[in-house]
C-alpha positions in Angstrom: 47.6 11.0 -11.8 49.5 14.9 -11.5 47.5 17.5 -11.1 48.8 18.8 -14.7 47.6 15.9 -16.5 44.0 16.1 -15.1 43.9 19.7 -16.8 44.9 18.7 -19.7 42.5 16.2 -20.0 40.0 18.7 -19.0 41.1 21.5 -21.1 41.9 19.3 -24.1 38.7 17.9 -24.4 36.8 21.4 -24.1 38.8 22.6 -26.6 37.4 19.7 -28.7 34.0 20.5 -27.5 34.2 23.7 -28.5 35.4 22.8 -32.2 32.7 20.0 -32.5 35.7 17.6 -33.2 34.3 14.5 -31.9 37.0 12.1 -32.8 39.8 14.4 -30.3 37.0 15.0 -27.6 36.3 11.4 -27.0 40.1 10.4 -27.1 40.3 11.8 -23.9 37.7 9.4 -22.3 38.2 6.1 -21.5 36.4 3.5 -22.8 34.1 2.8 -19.6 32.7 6.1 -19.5 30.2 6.2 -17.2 27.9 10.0 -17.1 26.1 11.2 -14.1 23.4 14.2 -13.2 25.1 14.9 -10.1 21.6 15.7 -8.7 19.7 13.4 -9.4 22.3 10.2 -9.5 20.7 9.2 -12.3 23.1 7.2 -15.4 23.3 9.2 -18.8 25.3 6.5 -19.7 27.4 3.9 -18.9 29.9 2.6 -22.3 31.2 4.3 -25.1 29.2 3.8 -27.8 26.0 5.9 -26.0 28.5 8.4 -25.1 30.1 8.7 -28.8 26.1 8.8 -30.0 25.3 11.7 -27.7 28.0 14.0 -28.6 27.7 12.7 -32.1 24.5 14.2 -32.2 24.8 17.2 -30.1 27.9 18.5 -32.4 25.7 17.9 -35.6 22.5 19.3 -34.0 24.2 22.5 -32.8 26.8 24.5 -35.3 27.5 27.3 -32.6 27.5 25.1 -29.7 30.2 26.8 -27.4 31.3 26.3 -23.5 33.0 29.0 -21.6 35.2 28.2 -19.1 33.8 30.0 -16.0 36.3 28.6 -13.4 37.6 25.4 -12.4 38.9 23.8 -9.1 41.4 21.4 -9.4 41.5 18.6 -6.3 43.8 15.4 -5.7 41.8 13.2 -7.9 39.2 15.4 -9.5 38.5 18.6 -11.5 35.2 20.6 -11.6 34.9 22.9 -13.9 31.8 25.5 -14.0 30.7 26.4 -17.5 28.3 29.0 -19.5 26.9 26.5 -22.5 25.3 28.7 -25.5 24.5 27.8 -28.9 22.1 24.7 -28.0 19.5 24.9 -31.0 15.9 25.9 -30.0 17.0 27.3 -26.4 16.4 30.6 -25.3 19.1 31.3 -22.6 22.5 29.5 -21.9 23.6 26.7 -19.5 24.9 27.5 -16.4 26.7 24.0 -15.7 28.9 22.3 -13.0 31.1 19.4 -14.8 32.9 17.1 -12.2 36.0 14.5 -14.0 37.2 11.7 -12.3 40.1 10.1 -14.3 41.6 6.4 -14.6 44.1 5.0 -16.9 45.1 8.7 -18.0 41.7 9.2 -19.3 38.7 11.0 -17.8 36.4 7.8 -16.6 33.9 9.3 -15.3 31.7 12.7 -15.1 29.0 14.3 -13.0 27.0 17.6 -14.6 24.8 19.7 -12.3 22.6 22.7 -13.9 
């Protein structure tokens, strides 16, 4: 996959995230997602339908939800992105985050967050 299309992917579905439009952020997943805490190694999930519920709810449960873009690094076959998350209801400071895509099939197939 070209280093172009990996950002797009990336940027695309932030810009989704950061218009709660679910059905655009998870077209640019593939359907055997599979979600990571990079620090831990422990599954957030593994198939579609737990990731579509997760963001499902995190859109509805959040109406000023909002990532900035802090920087991203853009490798053969991965981008990492560091983000600034504000807007998550009932939390009193924002997420610092580290989001690492891995792509197949011109989708992003996998992701690891760190915080």
């Amino acid at each position: 996959m070209k280093k172009e299309q990996m950002i797009a992917l990336a940027q695309g579905q932030l810009d989704a995230y950061n218009n709660r439009d679910l059905g655009k952020f998870l077209s640019h997943y593939h359907p055997q997602i599979e979600v990571f805490r990079l620090n831990t190694g422990d599954c957030i999930c593994n198939d579609f339908e737990t990731f579509t519920k997760i963001y499902k709810d995190r859109f509805e449960q959040n109406p000023e939800l909002k990532c900035e873009l802090r920087s991203r690094i853009v490798l053969e076959n991965t981008v990492m992105d560091e983000e600034w998350v504000t807007g998550v209801t009932g939390a009193t400071a924002p997420s610092h985050v580290v989001a690492v895509y891995a792509f197949a099939d011109g989708l992003i197939s996998k992701v690891w967050f760190v915080r």
